[in-house]
C-alpha positions as CSV (number, residue, x, y, z in Angstrom):
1,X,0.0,0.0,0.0
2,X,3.0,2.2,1.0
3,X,4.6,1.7,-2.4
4,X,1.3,2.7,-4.2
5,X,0.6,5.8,-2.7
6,X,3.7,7.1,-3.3
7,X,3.8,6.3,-6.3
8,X,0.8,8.3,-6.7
9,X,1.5,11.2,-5.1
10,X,4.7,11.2,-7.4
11,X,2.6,11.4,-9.8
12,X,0.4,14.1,-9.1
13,X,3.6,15.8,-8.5
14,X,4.3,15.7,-11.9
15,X,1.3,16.7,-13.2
16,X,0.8,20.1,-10.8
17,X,4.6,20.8,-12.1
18,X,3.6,20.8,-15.8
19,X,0.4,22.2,-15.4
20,X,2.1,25.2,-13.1
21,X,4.9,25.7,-16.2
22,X,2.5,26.2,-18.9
23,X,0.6,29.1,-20.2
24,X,-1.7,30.2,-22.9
25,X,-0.9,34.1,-24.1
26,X,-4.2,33.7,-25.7
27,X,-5.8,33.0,-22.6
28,X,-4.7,35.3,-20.4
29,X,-5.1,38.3,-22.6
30,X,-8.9,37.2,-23.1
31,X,-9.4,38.3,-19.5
32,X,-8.1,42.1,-20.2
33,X,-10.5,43.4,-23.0
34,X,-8.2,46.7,-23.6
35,X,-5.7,44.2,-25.4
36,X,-8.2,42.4,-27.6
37,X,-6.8,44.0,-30.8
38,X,-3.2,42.8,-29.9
39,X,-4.2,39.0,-28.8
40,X,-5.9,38.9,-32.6
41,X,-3.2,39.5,-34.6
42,X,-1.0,37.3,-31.7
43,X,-3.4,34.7,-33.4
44,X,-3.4,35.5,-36.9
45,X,0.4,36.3,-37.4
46,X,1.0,32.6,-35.5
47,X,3.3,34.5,-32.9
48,X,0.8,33.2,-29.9
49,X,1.9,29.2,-31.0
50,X,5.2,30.3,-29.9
51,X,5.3,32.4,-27.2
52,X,3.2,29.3,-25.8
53,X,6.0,27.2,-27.0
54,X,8.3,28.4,-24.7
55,X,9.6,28.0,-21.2
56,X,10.4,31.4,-19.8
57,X,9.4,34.8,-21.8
58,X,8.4,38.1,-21.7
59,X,5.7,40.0,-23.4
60,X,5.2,43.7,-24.0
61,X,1.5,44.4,-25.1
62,X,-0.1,47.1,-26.2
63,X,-3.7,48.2,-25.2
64,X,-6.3,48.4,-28.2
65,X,-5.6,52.5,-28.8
66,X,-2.0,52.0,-29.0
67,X,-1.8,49.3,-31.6
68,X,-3.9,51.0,-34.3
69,X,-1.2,51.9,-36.0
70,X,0.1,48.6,-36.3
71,X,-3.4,46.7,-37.4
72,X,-3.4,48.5,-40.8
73,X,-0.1,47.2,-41.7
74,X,0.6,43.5,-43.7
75,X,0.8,41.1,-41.7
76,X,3.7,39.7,-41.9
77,X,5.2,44.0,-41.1
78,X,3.0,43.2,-38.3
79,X,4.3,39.9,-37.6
80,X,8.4,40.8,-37.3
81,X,7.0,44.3,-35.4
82,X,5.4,42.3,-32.7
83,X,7.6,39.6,-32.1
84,X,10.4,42.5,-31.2
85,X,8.2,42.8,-28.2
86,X,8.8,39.3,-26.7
87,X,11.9,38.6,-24.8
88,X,13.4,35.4,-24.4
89,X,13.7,36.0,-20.4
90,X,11.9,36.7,-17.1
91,X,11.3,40.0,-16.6
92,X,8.7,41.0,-14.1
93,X,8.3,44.6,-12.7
94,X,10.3,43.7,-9.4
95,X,12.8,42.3,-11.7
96,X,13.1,45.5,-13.6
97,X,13.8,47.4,-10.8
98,X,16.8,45.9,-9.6
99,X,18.7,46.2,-12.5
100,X,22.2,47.2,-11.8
101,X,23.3,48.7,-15.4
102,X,21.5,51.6,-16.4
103,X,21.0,49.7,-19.8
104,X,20.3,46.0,-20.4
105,X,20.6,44.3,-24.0
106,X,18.3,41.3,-24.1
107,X,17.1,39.2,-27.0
108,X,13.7,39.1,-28.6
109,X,11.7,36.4,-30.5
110,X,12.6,38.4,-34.1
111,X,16.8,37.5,-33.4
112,X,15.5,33.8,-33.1
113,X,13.1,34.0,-36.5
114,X,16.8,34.3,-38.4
115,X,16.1,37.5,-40.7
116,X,17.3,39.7,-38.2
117,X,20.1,42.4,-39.2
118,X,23.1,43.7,-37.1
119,X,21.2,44.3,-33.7
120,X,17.0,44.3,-34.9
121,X,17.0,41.4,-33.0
122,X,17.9,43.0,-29.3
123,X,16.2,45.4,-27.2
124,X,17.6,48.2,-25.0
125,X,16.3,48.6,-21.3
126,X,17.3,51.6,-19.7
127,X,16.6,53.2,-16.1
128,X,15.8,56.8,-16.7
129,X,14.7,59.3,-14.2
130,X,11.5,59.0,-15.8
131,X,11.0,55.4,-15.2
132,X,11.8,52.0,-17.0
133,X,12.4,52.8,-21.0
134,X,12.3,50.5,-24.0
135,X,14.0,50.5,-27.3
136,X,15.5,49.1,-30.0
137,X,19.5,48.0,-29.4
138,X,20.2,49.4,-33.1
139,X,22.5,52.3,-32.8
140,X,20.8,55.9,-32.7
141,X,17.7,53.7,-32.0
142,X,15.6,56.3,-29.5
143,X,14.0,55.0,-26.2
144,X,10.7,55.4,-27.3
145,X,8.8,52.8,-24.8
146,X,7.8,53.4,-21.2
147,X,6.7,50.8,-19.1
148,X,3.0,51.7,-18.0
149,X,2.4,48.4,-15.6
150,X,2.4,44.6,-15.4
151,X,-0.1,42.9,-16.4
152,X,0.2,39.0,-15.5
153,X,3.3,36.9,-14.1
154,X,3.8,33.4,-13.7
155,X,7.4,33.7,-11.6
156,X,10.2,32.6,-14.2
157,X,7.6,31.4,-16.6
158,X,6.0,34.3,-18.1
159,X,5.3,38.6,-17.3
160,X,3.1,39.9,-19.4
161,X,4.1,43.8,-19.1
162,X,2.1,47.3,-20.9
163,X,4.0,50.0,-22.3
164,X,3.3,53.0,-23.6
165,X,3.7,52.6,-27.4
166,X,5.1,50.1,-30.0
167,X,8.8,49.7,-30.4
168,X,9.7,51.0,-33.7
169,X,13.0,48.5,-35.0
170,X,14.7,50.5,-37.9
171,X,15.0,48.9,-41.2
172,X,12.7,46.0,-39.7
173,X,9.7,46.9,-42.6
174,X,12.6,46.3,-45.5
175,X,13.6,43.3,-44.6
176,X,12.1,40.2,-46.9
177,X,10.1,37.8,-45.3
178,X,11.4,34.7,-43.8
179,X,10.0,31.8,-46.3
180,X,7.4,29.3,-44.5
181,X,8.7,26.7,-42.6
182,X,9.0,23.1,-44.8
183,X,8.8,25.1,-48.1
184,X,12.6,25.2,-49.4
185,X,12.9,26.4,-52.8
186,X,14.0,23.9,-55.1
187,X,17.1,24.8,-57.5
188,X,16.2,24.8,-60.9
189,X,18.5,23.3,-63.7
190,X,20.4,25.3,-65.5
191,X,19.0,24.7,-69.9
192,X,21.4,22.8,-71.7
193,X,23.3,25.1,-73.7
194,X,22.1,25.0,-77.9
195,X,24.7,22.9,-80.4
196,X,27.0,25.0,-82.2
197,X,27.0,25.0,-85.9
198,X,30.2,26.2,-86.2
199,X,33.1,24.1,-86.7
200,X,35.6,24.8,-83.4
201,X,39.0,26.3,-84.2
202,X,41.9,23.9,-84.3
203,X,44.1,23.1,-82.1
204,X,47.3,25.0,-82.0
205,X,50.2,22.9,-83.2
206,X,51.7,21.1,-80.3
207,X,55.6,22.2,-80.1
208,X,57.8,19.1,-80.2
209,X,60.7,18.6,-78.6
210,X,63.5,18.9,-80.4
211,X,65.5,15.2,-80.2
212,X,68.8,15.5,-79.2
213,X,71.3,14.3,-82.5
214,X,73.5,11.9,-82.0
215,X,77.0,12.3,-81.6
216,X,78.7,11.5,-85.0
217,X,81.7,9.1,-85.3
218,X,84.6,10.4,-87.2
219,X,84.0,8.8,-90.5
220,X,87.5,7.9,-92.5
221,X,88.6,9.8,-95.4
222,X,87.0,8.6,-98.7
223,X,89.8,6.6,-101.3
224,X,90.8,9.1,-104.0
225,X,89.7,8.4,-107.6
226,X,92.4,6.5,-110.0
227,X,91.3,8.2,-112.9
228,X,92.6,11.9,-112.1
229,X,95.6,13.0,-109.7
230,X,94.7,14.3,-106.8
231,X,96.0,16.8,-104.2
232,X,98.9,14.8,-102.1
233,X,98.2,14.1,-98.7
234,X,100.7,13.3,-95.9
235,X,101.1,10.1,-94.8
236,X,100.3,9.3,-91.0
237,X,103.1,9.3,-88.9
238,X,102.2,5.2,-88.2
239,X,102.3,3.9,-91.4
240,X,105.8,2.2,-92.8
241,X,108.4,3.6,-94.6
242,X,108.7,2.3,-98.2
243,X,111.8,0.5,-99.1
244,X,115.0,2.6,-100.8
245,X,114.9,2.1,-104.7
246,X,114.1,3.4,-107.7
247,X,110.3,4.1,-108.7
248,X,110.2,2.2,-112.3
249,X,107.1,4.3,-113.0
250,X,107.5,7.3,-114.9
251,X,104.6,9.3,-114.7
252,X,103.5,10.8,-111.5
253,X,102.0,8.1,-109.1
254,X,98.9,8.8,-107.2
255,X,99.2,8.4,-103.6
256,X,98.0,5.6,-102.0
257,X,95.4,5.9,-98.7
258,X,96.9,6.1,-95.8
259,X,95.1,2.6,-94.3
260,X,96.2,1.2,-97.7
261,X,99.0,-1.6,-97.1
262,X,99.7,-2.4,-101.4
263,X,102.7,0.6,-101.3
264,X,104.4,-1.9,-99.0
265,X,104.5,-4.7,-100.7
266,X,105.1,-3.6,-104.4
267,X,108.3,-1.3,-103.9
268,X,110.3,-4.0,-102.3
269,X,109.4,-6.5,-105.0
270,X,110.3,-3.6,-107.6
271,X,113.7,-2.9,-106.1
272,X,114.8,-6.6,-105.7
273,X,114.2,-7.5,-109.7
274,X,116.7,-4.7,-110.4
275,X,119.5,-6.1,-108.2
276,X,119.8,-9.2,-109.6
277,X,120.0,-7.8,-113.3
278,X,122.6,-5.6,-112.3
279,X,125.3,-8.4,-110.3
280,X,124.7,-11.0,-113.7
281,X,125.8,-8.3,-116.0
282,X,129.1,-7.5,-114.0
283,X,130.0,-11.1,-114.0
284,X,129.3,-11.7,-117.7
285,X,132.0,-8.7,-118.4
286,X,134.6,-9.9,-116.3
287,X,134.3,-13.1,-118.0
288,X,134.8,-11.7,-121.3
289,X,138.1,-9.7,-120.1
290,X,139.4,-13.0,-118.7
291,X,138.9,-14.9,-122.0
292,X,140.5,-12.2,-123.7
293,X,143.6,-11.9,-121.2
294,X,143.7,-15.8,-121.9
295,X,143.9,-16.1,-125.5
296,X,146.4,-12.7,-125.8
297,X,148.8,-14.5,-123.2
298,X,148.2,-17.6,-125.8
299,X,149.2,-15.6,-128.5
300,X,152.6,-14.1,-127.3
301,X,154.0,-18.1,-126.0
302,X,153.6,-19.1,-129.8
């Protein structure tokens, strides 16, 4: 039984907590008739879904003569106007008047839509020595807003709080709507671009690179022609000497190439008919004196 009950009572718990956490804007403006025009367009502009979304929040309402000026506008003008009147905090009027800075940035529901510029997204609270002021955090921005009274509080849930007149954001009425939630635009595809008809230009000529020429081998010296004489070149100092002797040729002989061995074999040959000739006709004279010597010597014993 124990066990049960507190299990119970735990429950209960829970359910006192989250009903003492949530609100209904909607609701608790419908008790105050002089903000009827400014719980409409709550409704219509969608801004009452989330203010009631939220955990902890501020709203600055306007009564039904203050607002006229904003109920003629679009309503989406209307829409970004309005939602720079809730702050993403608890402020109450106890809460207010403790503030130690003489001013106090704080963020609004318009920084968290995404479109806002620079600072359109903040207000500036300021203690004046005429009382609590509002305004917009946008530099030059004046501090147009007093605060008149509060309204409703649900500690560190909700304040509802009057002021005097709407906060005018500059620049917040040019700024292009923020497109609908689940709606993203879908890139189109760029058109294929038309065939040409016209032949493309060729190709500039590719530069090749110039191959490297060989290195050339000394070639030898071609054989001069037998049919003509020809200008006499030296013989290398390697080649061999031709043998002494006479040249039996008369006319003048062509030189040989210098790799040509036929010079070396042909003088010696040459030279070595000639000797013989010469030794057999010295013997055949002294022969003949000695016959003669013989047959005078002959003579003179008869």
């Amino acid at each position: 039984m124990d066990s049960k009950a507190s299990s119970l009572l735990f429950i209960a718990f829970l359910c006192l907590l989250s009903t003492s956490t949530a609100f209904n804007i909607t609701k608790i403006l419908a008790q105050y008739p002089e903000f009827a025009n400014f719980n409409d367009l709550l409704s219509q502009s969608g801004l009452a879904q989330e203010i009631n979304s939220r955990q902890t929040i501020t709203v600055l309402v306007l009564d039904n003569g203050s607002i006229d000026g904003l109920s003629g506008r679009p309503l989406d003008i209307a829409k970004r106007i309005l939602s720079a009147h809730v702050i993403l905090d608890y402020y109450d009027q106890i809460k207010l008047s403790k503030l130690q800075k003489a001013s106090t940035i704080v963020t609004t529901l318009y920084q968290a839509s995404g479109v806002a510029d620079n600072r359109q997204g903040f207000l500036n609270i300021s203690r004046t020595a005429e009382g609590i002021k509002f305004g917009s955090a946008m530099k030059g921005a004046p501090l147009v807003a007093s605060l008149v009274k509060s309204i409703y509080s649900q500690p560190y849930n909700i304040s509802v709080l009057q002021v005097s007149e709407p906060i005018e954001t500059p620049g917040i009425e040019n700024m292009a709507p923020p497109p609908p939630p689940g709606t993203a635009a879908v890139p189109k595809k760029a058109p294929a671009p038309a065939p040409s008809t016209k032949t493309p230009p060729a190709a500039p000529p590719t530069a090749k690179t110039p191959a490297k020429s060989p290195a050339k081998s000394p070639s030898k010296a071609p054989a001069p022609s037998k049919d003509g004489p020809s200008t006499p070149t030296e013989a290398p100092a390697e080649g061999p000497v031709a043998a002494d002797g006479p040249v039996a040729a008369d006319g003048p002989v062509a030189d040989v190439p210098a790799d040509s061995p036929e010079t070396d074999t042909e003088v010696p040959e040459e030279a070595s008919a000639v000797a013989p000739a010469k030794a057999a006709s010295s013997r055949m004279h002294v022969a003949g004196a000695t016959v003669v010597i013989g047959l005078f010597a002959c003579i003179m014993g008869f």
